[in-house]
C-alpha positions in Angstrom: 104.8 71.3 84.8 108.3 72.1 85.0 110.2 73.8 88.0 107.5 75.4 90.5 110.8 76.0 92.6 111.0 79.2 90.8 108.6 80.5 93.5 109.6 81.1 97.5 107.4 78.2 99.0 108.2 79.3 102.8 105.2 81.8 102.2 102.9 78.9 101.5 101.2 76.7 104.0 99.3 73.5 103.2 95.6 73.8 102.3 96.5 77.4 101.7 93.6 79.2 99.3 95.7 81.4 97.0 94.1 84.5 94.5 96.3 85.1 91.9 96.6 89.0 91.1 96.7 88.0 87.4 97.6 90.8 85.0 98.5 88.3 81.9 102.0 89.7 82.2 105.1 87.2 82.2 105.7 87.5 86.0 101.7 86.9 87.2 101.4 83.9 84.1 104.5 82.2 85.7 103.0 82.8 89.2 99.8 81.5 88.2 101.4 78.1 86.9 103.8 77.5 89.3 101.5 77.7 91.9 99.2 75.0 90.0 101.9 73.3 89.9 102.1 72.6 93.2 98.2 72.4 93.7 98.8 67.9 94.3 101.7 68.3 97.3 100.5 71.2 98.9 96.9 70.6 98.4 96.5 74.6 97.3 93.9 75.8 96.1 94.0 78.5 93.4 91.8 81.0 91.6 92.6 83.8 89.8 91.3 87.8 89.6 91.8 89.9 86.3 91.5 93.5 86.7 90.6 96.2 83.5 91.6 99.5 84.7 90.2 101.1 81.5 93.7 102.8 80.5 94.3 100.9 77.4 90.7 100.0 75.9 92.2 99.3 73.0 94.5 96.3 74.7 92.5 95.1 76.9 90.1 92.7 75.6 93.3 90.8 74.1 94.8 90.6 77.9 91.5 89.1 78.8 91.5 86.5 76.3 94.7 85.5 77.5 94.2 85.3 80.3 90.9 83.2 80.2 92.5 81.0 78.1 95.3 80.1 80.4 92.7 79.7 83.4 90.7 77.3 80.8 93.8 75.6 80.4 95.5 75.3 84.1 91.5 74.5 85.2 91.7 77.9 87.6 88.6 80.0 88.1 88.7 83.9 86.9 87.0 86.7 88.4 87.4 89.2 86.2 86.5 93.3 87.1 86.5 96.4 85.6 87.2 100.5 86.6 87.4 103.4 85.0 90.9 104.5 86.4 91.1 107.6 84.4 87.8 109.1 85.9 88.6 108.1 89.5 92.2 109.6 89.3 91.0 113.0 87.8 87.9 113.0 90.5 90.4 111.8 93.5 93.3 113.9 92.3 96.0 111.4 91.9 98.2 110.3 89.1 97.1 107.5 87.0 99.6 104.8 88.4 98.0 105.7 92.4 94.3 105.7 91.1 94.9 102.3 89.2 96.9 100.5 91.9 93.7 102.0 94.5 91.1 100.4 92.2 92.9 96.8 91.2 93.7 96.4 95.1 90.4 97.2 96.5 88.9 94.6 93.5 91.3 92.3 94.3 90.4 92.1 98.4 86.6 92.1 97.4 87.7 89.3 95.6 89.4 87.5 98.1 86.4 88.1 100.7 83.8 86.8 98.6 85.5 83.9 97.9 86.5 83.5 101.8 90.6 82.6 100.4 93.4 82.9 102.8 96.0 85.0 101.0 96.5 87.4 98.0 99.6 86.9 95.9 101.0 89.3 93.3 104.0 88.6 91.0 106.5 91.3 92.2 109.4 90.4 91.5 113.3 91.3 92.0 113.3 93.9 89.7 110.1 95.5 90.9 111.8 95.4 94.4 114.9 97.0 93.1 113.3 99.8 90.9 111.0 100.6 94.1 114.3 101.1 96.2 116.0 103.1 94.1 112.6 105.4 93.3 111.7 105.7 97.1 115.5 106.9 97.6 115.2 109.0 94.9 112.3 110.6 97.0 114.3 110.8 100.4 112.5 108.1 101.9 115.2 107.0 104.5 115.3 103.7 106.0 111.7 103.0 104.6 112.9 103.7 101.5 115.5 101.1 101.5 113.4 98.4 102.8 111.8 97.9 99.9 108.8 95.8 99.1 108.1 93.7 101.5 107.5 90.3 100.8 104.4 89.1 102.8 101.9 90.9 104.4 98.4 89.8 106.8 96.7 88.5 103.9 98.9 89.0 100.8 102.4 87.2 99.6 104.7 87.8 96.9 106.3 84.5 96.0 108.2 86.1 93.2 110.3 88.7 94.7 113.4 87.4 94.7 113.0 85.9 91.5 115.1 87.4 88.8 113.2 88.7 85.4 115.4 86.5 83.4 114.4 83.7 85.1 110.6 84.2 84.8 110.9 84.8 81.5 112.9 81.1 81.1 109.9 79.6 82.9 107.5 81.0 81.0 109.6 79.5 77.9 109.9 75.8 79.1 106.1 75.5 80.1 104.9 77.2 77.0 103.4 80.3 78.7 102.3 82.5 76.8 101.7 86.7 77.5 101.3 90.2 77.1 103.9 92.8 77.0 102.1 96.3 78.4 103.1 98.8 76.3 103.2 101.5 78.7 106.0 100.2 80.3 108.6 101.6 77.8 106.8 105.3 78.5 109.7 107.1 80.3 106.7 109.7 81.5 106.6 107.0 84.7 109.5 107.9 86.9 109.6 103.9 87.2 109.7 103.4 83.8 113.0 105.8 83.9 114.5 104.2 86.3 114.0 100.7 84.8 115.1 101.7 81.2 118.0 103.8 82.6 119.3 103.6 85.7 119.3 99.5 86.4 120.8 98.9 82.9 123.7 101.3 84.2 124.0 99.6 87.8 124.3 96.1 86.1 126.5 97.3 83.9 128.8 97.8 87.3 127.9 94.6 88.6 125.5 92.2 86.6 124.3 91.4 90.6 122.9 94.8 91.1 119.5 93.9 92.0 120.4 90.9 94.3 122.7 93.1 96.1 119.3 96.1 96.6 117.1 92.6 97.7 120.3 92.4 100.5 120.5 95.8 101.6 116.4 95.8 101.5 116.5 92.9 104.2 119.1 95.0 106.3 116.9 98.0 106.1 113.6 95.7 107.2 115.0 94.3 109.9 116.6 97.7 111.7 112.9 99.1 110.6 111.3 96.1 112.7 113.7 97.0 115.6 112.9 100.7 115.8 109.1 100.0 115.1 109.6 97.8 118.1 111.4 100.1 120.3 108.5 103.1 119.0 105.8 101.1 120.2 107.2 100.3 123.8 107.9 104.0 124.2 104.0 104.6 123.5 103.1 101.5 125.7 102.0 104.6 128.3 98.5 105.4 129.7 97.0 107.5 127.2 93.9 107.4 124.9 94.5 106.8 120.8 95.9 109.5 119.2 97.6 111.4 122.1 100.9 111.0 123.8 102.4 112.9 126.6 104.8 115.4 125.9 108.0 114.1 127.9 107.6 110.6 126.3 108.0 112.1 122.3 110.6 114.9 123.8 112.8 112.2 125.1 112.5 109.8 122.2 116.2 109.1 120.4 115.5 111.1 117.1 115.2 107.7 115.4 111.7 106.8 117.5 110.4 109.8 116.9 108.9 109.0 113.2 107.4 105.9 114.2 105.7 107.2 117.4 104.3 109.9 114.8 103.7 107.6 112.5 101.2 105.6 114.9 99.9 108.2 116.8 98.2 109.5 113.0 97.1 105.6 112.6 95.2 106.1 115.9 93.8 109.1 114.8 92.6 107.9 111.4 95.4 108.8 108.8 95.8 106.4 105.7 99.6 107.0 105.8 100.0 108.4 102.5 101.5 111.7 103.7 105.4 112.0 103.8 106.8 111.0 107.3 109.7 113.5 107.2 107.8 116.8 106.8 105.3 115.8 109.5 108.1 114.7 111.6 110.0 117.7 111.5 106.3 119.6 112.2 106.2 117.9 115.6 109.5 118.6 116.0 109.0 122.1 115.8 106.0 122.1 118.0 108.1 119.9 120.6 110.8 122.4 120.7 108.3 125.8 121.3 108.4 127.1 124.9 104.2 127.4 124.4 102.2 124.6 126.0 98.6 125.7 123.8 99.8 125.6 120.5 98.8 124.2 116.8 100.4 122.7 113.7 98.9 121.4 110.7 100.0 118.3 109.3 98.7 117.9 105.7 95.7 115.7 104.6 93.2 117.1 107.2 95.0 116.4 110.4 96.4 118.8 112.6 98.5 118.1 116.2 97.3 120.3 119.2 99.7 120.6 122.1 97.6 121.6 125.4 100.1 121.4 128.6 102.0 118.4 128.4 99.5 116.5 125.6 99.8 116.1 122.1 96.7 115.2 120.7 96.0 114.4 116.7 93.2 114.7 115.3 90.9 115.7 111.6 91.3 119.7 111.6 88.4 121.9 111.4 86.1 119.1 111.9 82.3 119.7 111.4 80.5 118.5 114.3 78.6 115.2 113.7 75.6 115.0 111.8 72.3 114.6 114.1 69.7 111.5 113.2 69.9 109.8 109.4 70.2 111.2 106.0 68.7 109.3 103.5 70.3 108.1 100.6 69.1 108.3 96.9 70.7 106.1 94.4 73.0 107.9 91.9 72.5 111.2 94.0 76.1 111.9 96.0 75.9 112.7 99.3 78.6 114.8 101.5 78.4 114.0 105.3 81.1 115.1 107.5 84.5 115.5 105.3 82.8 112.1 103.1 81.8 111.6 100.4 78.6 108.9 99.6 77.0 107.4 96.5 75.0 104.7 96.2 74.2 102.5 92.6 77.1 104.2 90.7 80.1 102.5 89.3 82.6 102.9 92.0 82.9 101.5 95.6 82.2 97.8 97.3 79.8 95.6 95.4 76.7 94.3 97.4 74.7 91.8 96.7 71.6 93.8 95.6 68.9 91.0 96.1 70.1 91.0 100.0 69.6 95.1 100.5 66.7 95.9 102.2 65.9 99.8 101.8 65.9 102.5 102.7 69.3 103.4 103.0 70.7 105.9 105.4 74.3 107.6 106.5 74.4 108.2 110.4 77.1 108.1 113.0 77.2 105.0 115.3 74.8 104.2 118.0 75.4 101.7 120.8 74.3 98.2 120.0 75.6 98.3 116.3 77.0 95.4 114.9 78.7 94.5 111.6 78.6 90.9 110.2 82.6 90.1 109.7 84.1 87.0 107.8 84.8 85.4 111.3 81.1 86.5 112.6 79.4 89.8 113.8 80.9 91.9 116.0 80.1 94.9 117.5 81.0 98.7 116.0 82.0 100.1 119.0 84.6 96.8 119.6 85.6 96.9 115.8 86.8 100.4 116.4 88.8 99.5 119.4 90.7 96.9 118.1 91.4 99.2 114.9 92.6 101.5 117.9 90.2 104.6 116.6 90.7 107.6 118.9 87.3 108.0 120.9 86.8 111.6 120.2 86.8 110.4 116.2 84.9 107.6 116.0 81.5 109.2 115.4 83.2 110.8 112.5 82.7 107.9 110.4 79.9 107.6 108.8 77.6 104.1 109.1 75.7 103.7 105.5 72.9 101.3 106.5 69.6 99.3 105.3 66.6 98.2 107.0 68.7 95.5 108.1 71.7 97.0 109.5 75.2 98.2 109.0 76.5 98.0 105.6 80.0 99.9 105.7 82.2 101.7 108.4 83.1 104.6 106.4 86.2 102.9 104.5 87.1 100.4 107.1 84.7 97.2 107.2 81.8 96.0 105.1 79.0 93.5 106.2 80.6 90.8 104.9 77.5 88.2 104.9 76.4 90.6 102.3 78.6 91.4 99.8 79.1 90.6 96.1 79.9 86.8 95.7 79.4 86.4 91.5 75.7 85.6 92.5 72.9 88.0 91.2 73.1 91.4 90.6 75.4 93.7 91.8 74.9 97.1 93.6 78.1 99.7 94.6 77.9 101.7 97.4 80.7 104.3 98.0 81.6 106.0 100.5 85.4 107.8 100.6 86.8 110.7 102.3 86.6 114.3 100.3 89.3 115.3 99.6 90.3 118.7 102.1 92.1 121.7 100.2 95.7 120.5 101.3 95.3 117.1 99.2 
């Protein structure tokens, strides 16, 4: 196996267990390899995931060949998954590219649990990191924008991002790699796509080093993001409970801090962070400025920020109260509890492994004493919740689905882990995902 160098190896550790995000495209086929290649030095282990995301039926049973074939060939195990990404993006609302990168991650950390590997890695690559720049600019994304994609993460790693295409593709050449060329990627429909097939050719055109020289501004732009993250964080570093902050301590913040400390203080309250940072920014601004002390602002995707005399609090707005006792749940009958949405047996949502269910199942808030088996051991709802840094007044918003046994899913943060699909048996999906609000 020629060259593995190709790859960043500061992101690898010996004895590292590696999943290979593995599309069949030339950037995940050369990952794939190169890591192999240095399975004898580093004494990696590798295994690889293969996600169908139903958009292209017609192309994807070749891709799977392929990719089979090369895991036959560099002896690498494949877990291979399926979704229906048109369906969930039309029921979700969200464009096709959001709905399918949604499903393939979710597989792909399943995948990673069940196995019990250390890190994810995906085949980004200098390109991907320079069309994502100049998209998120495009988009007036700020600072954030200009960091880019960054290159490691708590449990994932991208080996290949400052790897040119050019040189992938010569990789794949010498070791006699072959694969698949997705034919959606010359659709200028994608904004991405545009940008790839029109803008970057122009840029390099200027200087052939164009996308070296966004990797160098992107590793600027990280490390004044880490420093105002920092600084954002010490501001907050206040008595308080999760989700609020005093008043004085955002009003004096250097304009800078500002986005950050609102940034963290939706985190708290149970935000995704999906939701443009500048408009709700310049909300709390707003609010921050107004000579009232008992006043409210919505903030898009179901939150709202009450100021009550020298508080802000955020919170879900217009918040059904909890859901007394246990609502039992059906298989393929879709329940609503509480802004979520539940299904159990369908085709969507966390695999379990059905022969360790023990019905009936149930949706109920927490109770003191529940505990939820985690990769590292069980632990306790209530501490789980903490460390996540939940806002108290929210936490029985999330719905537990549950067996006979116990806890099976915090809403969409944890899953019993002990239980959970590992390619043995049969296995059973249980959803459970916010509704969407009329402002999403």
């Amino acid at each position: 196996m020629r060259n593995p160098r190709v790859i960043n190896r500061t992101l690898l550790q010996k004895g590292d267990r590696i999943l290979v995000a593995l599309s069949g495209g030339a950037d995940s086929v050369c990952l794939l390899h190169a890591l192999c290649a240095l399975r004898p030095e580093l004494e990696l282990t590798v295994a690889a995931a293969h996600y169908i995301h139903g958009i292209r039926p017609e192309a994807a049973e070749a891709e799977l060949a392929l990719v089979r074939a090369l895991c036959a060939r560099l002896d690498v195990p494949l877990t291979v998954g399926r979704g229906d990404v048109p369906t969930y993006a039309a029921r979700n609302r969200m464009g096709l590219e959001e709905a399918a990168r949604t499903l393939r991650y979710a597989f792909l950390y399943e995948t990673l649990d069940a196995l019990g590997f250390d890190k994810l890695a995906t085949a980004h690559n200098l390109s991907d990191n320079a069309e994502t720049v100049l998209l998120d600019l495009t988009r007036g994304a700020g600072l954030r924008g200009f960091a880019g994609i960054p290159e490691q993460g708590e449990r994932l790693i991208r080996p290949l991002l400052r790897t040119g295409r050019a040189e992938i593709e010569a990789y794949d050449s010498a070791n006699d790699l072959p694969y698949v060329i997705d034919g959606s990627n010359g659709d200028t429909v994608y904004s991405r796509n545009r940008i790839r097939k029109n803008v970057l050719p122009e840029l390099r055109a200027i200087d052939p080093a164009a996308d070296r020289a966004l990797m160098r501004a992107s590793d600027i732009a990280r490390e004044a993001l880490d420093f105002i993250e920092q600084a954002a964080l010490a501001r907050l570093d206040v008595p308080r409970e999760p989700g609020t902050a005093p008043v004085s301590v955002l009003q004096s913040a250097h304009p800078a801090l500002l986005r950050p400390m609102v940034r963290r203080l939706m985190t708290e309250a149970g935000d995704d962070g999906r939701r443009p940072d500048a408009q709700r920014t310049e909300a709390v601004r707003r609010l921050l400025a107004s000579p009232r002390r008992n006043a409210r602002i919505q903030l898009g995707g179901g939150y709202e920020m009450t100021l009550r005399g020298e508080e802000l609090t955020v919170e879900r707005a217009g918040e059904e109260p909890t859901p007394d006792g246990e609502t039992i749940l059906v298989p393929g009958k879709p329940v609503h509890w509480n802004g979520w949405e539940i299904e159990l047996g369908g085709t969507r949502g966390v695999a379990f492994e059905e022969a360790k269910l023990t019905p009936p199942f149930v949706v109920r808030a927490r109770r003191p004493g529940d505990v939820l088996a985690r990769p590292w051991g069980h632990k306790k709802v209530k501490k789980y919740m903490n460390e996540r840094k939940i806002a108290p007044k929210t936490r029985d918003r999330f719905p537990l689905i549950c067996d006979n046994k116990g806890v099976l899913l915090i809403g969409d943060l944890a899953k019993d882990s002990e239980r959970c699909y590992k390619q043995n048996g049969k296995p059973f999906l249980i959803y459970c995902g916010r509704y969407p609000s009329d402002d999403e």
